[in-house]
Residue frames as a rotation matrix with the C-alpha (Angstrom) as fourth column:
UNK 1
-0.357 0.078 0.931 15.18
0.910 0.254 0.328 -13.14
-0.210 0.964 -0.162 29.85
UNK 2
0.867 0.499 -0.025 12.78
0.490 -0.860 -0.143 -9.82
-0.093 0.112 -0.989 30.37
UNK 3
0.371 -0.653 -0.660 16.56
-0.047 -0.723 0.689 -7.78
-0.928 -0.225 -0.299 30.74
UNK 4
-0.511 -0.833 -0.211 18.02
0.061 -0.280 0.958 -8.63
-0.857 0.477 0.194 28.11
UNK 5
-0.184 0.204 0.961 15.33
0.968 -0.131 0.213 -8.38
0.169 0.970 -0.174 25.77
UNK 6
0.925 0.320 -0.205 14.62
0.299 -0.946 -0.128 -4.60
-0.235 0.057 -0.970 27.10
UNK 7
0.286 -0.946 -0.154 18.43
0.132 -0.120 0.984 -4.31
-0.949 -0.301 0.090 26.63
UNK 8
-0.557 -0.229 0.798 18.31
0.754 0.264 0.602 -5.12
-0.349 0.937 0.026 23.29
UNK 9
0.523 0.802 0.289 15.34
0.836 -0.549 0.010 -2.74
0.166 0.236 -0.957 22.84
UNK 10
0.926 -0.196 -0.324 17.30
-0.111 -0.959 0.262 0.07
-0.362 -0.206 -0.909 24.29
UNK 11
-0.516 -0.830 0.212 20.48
0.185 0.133 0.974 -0.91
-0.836 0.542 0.085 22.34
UNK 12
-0.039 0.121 0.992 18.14
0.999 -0.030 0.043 -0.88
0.035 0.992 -0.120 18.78
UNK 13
0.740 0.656 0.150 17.08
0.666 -0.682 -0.304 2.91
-0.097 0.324 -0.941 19.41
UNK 14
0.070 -0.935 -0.347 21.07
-0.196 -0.354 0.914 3.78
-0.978 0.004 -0.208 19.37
UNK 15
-0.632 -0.519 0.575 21.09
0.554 0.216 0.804 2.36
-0.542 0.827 0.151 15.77
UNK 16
0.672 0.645 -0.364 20.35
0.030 -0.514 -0.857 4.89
-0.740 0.565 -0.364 13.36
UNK 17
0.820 -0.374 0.432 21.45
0.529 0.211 -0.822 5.15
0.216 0.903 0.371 9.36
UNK 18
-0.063 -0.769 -0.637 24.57
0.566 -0.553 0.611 6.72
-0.822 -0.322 0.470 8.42
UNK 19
0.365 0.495 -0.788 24.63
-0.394 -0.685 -0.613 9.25
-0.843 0.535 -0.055 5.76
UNK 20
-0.847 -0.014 -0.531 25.63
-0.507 0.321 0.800 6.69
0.159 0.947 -0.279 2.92
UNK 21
-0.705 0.710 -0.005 22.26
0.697 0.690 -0.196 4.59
-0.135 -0.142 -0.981 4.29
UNK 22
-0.183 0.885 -0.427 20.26
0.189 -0.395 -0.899 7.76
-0.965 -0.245 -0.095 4.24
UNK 23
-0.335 -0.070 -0.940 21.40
-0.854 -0.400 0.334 8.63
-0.399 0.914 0.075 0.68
UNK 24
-0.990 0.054 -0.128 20.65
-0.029 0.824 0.565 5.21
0.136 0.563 -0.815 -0.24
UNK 25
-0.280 0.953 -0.119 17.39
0.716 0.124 -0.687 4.96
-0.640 -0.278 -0.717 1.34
UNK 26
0.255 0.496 -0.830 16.38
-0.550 -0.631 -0.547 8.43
-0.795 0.596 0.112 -1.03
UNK 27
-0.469 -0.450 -0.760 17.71
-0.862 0.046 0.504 6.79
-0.192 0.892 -0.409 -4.18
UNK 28
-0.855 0.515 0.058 15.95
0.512 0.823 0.244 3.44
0.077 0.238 -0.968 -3.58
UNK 29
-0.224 0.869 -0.440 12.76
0.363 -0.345 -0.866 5.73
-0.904 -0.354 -0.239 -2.72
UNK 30
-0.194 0.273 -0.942 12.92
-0.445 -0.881 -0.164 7.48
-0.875 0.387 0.292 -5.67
UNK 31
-0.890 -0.449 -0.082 13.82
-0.438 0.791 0.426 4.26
-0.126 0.415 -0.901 -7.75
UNK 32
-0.689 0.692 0.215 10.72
0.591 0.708 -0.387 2.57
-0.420 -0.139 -0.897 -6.19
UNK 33
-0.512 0.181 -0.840 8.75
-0.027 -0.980 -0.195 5.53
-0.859 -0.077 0.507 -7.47
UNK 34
-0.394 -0.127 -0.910 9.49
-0.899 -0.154 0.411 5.63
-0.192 0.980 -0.053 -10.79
UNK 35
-0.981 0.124 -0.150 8.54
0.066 0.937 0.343 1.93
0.183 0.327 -0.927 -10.72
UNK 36
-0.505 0.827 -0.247 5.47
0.724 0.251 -0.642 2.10
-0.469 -0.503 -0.726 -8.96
UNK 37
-0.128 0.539 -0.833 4.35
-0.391 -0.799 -0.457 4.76
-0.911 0.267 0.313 -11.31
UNK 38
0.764 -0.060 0.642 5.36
0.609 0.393 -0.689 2.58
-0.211 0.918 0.336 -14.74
UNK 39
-0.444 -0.882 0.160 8.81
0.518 -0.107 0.849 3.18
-0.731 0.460 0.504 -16.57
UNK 40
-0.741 0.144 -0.655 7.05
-0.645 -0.421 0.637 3.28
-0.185 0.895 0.405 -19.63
UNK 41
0.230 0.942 -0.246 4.45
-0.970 0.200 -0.139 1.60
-0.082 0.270 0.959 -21.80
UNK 42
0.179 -0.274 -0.945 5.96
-0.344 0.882 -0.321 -1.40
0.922 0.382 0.063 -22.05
UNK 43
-0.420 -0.283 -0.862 6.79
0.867 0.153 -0.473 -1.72
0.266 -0.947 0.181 -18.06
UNK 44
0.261 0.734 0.628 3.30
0.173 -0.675 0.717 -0.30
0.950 -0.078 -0.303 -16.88
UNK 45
0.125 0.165 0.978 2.48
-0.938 -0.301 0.171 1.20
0.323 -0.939 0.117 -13.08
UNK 46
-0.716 -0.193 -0.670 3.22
0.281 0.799 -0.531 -1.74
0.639 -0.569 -0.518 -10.23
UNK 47
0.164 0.974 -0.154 0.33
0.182 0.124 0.975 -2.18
0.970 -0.188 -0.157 -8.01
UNK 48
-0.553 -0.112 -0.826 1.42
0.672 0.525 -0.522 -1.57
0.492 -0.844 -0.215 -4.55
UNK 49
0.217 0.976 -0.009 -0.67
0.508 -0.105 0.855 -0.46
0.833 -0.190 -0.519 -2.11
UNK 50
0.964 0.013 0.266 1.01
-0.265 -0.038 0.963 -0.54
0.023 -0.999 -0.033 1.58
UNK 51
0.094 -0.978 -0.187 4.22
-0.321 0.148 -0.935 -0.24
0.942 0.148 -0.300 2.46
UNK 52
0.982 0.043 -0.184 5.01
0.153 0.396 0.905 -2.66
0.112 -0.917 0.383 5.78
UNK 53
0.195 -0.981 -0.014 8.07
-0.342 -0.055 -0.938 -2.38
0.919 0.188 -0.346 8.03
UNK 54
-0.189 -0.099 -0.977 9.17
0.841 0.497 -0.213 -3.81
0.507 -0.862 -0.010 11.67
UNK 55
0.902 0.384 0.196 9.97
0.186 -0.757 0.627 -1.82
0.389 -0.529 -0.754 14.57
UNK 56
0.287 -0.929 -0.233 13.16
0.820 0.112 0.562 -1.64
-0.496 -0.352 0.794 14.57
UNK 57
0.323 -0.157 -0.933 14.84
0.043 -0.983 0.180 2.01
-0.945 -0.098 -0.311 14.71
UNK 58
-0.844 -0.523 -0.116 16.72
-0.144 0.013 0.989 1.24
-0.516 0.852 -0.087 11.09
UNK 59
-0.489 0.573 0.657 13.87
0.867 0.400 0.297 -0.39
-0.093 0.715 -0.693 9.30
UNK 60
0.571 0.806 -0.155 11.59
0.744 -0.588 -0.316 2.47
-0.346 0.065 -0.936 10.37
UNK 61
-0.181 -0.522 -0.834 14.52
-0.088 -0.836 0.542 5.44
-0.980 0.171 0.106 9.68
UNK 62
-0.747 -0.576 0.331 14.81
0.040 0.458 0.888 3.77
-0.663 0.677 -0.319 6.51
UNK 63
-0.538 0.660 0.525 11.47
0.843 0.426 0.329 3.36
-0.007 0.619 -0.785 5.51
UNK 64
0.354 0.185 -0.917 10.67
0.532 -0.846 0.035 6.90
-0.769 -0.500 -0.398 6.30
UNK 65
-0.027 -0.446 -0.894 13.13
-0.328 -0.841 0.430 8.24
-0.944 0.305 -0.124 4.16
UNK 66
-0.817 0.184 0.546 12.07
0.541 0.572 0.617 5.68
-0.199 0.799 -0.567 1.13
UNK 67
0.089 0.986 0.142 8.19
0.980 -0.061 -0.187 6.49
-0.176 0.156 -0.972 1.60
UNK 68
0.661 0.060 -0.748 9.03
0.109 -0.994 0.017 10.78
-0.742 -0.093 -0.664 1.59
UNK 69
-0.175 -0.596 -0.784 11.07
-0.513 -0.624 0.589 10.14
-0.840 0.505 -0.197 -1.70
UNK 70
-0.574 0.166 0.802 8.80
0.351 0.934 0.058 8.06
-0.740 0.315 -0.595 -3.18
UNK 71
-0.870 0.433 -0.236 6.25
-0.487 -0.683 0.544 11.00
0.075 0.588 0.805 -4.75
UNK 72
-0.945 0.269 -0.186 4.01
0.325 0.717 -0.617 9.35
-0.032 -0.644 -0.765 -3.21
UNK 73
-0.325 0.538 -0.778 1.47
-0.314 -0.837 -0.448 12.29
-0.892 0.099 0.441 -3.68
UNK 74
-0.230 -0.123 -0.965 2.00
-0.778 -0.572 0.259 11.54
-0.584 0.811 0.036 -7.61
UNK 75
-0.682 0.363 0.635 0.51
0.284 0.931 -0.227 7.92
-0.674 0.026 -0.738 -7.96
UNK 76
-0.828 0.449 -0.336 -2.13
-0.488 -0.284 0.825 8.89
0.275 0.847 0.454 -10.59
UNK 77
0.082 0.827 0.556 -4.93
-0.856 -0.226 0.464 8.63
0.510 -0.514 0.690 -7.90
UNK 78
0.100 0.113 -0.989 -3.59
0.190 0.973 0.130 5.56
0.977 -0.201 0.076 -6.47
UNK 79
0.824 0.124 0.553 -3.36
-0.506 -0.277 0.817 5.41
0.254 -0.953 -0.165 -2.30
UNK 80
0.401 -0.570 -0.717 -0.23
0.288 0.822 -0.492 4.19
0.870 -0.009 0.494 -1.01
UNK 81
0.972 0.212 0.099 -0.80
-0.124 0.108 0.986 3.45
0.198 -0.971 0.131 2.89
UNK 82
-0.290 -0.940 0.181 1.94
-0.355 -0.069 -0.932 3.60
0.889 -0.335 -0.313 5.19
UNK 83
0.621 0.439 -0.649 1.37
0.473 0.450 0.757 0.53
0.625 -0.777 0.071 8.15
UNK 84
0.633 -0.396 0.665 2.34
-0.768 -0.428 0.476 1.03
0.096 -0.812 -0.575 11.42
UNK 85
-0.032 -0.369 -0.929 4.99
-0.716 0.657 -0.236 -0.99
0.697 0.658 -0.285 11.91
UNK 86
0.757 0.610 -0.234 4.85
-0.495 0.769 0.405 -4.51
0.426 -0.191 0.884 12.84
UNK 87
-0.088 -0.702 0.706 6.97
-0.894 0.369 0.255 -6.51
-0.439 -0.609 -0.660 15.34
UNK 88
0.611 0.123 0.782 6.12
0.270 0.897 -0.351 -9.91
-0.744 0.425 0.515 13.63
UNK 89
0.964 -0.252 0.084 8.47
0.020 -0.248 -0.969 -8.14
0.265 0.935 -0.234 10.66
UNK 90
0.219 -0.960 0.175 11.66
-0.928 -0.150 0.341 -7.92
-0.301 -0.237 -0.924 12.81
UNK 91
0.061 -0.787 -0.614 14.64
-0.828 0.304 -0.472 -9.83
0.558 0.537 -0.633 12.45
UNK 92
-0.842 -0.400 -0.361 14.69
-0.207 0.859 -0.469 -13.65
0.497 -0.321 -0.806 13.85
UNK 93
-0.336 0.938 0.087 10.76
-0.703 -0.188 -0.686 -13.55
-0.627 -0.291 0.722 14.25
């Protein structure tokens, strides 16, 4: 059982985005942004605090390139934490 889950482990760090997943991943970053800042007065700021992700190579690529096109910085003094990520978040957990 121990082989083929390290197999699998060394089979996830082969899977990385492709460049229509990275472009997506910036567009949903920026997307989430705009949201998490408020649209407008009528569709204020979203609260979010922490962004969580597995450990799988995709989730993290992915969530990388969300959280660095998010303007994070520009939150209007809010903090928004980046976890380490969590194995209890993977797939079939």
């Amino acid at each position: 059982m121990y082989n083929i889950i390290g197999k699998l482990m060394q089979e996830d760090t082969k899977r990385i985005l492709t460049p229509l997943g990275r472009q997506q991943a910036e567009l949903t970053g920026k997307r989430l942004g705009k949201l998490i800042r408020g649209v407008n007065e009528q569709f204020g700021p979203c609260r979010v605090k922490v962004i969580r992700v597995s450990n799988l190579a995709r989730a993290k690529e992915t969530a990388d390139i969300i959280y660095e096109n998010m303007g994070a910085s520009d939150m209007n003094g809010e903090v928004l934490v980046r976890a380490d990520p969590d194995p209890c978040l993977n797939e079939g957990r």
